[in-house]
N, C-alpha and C positions, 0 to 999 in steps of 0.2 A: 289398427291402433296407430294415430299420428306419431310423428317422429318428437321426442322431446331433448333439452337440453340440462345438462348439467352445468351450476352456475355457483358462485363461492366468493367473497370477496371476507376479506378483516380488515380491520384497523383498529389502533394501539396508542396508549397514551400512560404516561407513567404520572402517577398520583400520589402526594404526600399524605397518603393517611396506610394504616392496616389493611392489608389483605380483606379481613374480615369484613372491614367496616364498607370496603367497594362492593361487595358480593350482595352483602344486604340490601346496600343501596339499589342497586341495580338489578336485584331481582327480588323488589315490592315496583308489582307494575303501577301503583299509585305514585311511583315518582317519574316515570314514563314522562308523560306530558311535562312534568320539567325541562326534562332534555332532550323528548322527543320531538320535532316540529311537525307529525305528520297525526300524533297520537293527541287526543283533545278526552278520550272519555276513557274510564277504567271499569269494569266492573268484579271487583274482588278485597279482600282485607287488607287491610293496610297495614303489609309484613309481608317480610321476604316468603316467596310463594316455595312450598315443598314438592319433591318427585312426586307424581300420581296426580297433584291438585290443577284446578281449571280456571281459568278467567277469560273474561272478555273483553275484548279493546273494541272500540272503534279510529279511523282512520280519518282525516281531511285528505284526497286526493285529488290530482288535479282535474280529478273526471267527476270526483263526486267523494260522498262517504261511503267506508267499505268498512266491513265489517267480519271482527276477525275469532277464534273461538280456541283459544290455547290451551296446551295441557304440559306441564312440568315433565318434562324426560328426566332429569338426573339433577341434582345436588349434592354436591362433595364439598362442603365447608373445610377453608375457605377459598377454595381453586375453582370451583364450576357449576357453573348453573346451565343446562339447556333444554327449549321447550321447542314445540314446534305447534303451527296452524296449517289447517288447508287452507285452500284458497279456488276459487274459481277462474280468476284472473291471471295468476302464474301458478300455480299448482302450489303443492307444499313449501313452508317457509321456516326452516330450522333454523332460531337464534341460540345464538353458542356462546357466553361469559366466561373467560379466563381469568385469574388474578393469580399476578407470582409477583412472591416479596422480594425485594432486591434494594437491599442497603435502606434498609426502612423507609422504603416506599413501596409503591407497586405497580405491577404493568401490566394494565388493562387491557385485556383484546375482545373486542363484539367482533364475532362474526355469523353475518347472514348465508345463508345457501337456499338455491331451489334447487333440489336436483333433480323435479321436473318440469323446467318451466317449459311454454308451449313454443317461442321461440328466443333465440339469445340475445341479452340488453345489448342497446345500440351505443355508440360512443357518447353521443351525450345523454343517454339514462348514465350510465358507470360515471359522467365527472358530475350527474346531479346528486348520484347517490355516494361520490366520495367528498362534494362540497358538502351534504348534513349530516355525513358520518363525523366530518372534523368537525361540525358544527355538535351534534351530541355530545362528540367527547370532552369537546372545552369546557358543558354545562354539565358532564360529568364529574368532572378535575373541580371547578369551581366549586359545585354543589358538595361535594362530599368533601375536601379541603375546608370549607366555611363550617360545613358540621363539625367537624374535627376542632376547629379554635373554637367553636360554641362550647362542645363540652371538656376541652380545657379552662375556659373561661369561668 
């Protein structure tokens, strides 16, 4: 058996709406390609996905389209959502949603893990992958922030 690597990175953004309303957002992967720059297709209902349930992403990468096969680990409304995919390319990919209320807003953390990838990211994968982490979370804040005046409005 080859040697693998355990890999973990988060990032965090606090947002002026409910707890609740980030958690939803964020885990209907039909709002994915909003804020995701790498995710173009969805295939699943358009609603925050439940523990046990499966969808299907596809990817834009820079090699090509990859394609990915998820399944909902856990939902704890409104603190956590996490699912995980295999992968060929770097082994298993555990995405992890936190949301904690703090003076009426909230603090959003995505964190990715492979804790088998085949080898470990180089320094500029980590500043690729923490320029469209801050780039997701800004269309995170934005997007769910703008719901939020919508249905005040």
């Amino acid at each position: 058996m080859s040697e693998t690597y355990a890999y973990e990175r988060s990032h965090d953004i606090l947002i002026d709406a409910p707890a609740a309303a980030v958690l939803d957002y964020v885990s209907n992967p039909q709002s994915w390609p909003e804020w995701i720059a790498a995710s173009h297709h969805i295939d699943s209902p358009n609603r925050p996905m439940q523990k046990g349930e499966t969808f299907h992403e596809k990817w834009h990468t820079r090699t090509g389209e990859v394609s990915l096969d998820w399944v909902v680990l856990d939902r704890v409304q409104p603190r956590l959502w996490k699912a995980t995919a295999d992968t060929d390319f770097i082994g298993p990919i555990v995405c992890t949603y936190t949301c904690e209320e703090i003076a009426g807003a909230t603090r959003f953390t995505r964190t990715i893990a492979n804790p088998k990838r085949k080898k470990p990211p180089t320094d500029d994968q980590l500043r690729r992958i923490d320029e469209e982490a801050a780039l997701a979370l800004a269309n995170i804040k934005k997007n769910v922030e703008a719901l939020k005046i919508a249905r005040a409005g």
